[in-house]
C-alpha positions in Angstrom: 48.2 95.2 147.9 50.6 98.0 149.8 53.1 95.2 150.4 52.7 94.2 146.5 52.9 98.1 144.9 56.5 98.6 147.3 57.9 95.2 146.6 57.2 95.9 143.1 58.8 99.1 143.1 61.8 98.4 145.3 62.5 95.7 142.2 62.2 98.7 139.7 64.0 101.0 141.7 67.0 97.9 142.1 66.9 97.2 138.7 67.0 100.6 137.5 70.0 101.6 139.4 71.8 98.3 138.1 71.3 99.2 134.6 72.5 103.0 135.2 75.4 101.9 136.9 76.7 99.1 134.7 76.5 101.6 131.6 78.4 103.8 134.1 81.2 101.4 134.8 81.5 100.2 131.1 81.8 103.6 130.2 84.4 104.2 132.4 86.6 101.0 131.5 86.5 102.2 127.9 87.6 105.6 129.0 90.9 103.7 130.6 91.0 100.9 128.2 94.3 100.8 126.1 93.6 101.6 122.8 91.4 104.6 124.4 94.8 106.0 125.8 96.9 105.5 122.8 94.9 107.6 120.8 94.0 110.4 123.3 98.2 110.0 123.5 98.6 110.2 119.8 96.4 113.0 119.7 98.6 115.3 122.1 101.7 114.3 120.6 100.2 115.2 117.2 98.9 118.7 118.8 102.5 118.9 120.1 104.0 118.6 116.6 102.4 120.7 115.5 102.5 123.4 118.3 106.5 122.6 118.0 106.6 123.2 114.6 104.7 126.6 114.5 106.7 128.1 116.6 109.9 126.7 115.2 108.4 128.9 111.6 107.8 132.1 113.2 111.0 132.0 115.7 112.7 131.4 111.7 110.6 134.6 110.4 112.0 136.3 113.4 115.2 135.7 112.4 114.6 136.8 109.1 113.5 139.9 109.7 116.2 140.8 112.4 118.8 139.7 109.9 117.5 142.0 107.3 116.5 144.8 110.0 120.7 144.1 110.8 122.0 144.2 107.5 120.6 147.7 106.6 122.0 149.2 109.3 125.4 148.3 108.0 124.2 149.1 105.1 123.4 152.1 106.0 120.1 152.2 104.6 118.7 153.7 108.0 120.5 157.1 107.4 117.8 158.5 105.4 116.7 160.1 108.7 119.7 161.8 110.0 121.3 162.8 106.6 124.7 161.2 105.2 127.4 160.2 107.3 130.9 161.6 106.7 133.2 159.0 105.3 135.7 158.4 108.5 132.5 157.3 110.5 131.1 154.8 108.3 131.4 151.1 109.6 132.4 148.1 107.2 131.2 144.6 107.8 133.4 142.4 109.7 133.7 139.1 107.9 
């Protein structure tokens, strides 16, 4: 009867852990299966894109605003501060 119950549960115990680890191993092939790493590729290139792209939209907003930060200084628009400038100091725009 000893012999039987250990027997008997050695066979559970085996087939147990052959189940769990062939779910195991076919999860791991899918993990490195082709198709799997084509799309988890897509996906980063797509997160790239768009990471690119963002920053390719502010660094242009950037820009923007410096140029218009730029062209009222030779406007002279930031003079509001210190008063007017006399008329021999005043810098024109090189073309």
């Amino acid at each position: 009867m000893r012999r039987t119950f250990w027997v008997a549960l050695g066979l559970g115990a085996g087939a147990t852990g052959a189940v769990v680890a062939s779910r195991w191993a076919k999860r791991q092939a899918r993990k490195v299966a082709p198709t799997t790493i084509v799309r988890e590729a897509k996906g980063g290139l797509l997160d790239l894109g768009k990471l690119v792209s963002e920053s390719i939209a502010e660094g242009r907003q950037a820009m923007a605003e410096r140029e218009l930060e730029l062209r009222a200084e030779l406007r002279g628009e930031d003079r509001e501060d210190r008063g007017p400038e006399p008329a021999a100091n005043m810098r024109r725009p090189s073309a």
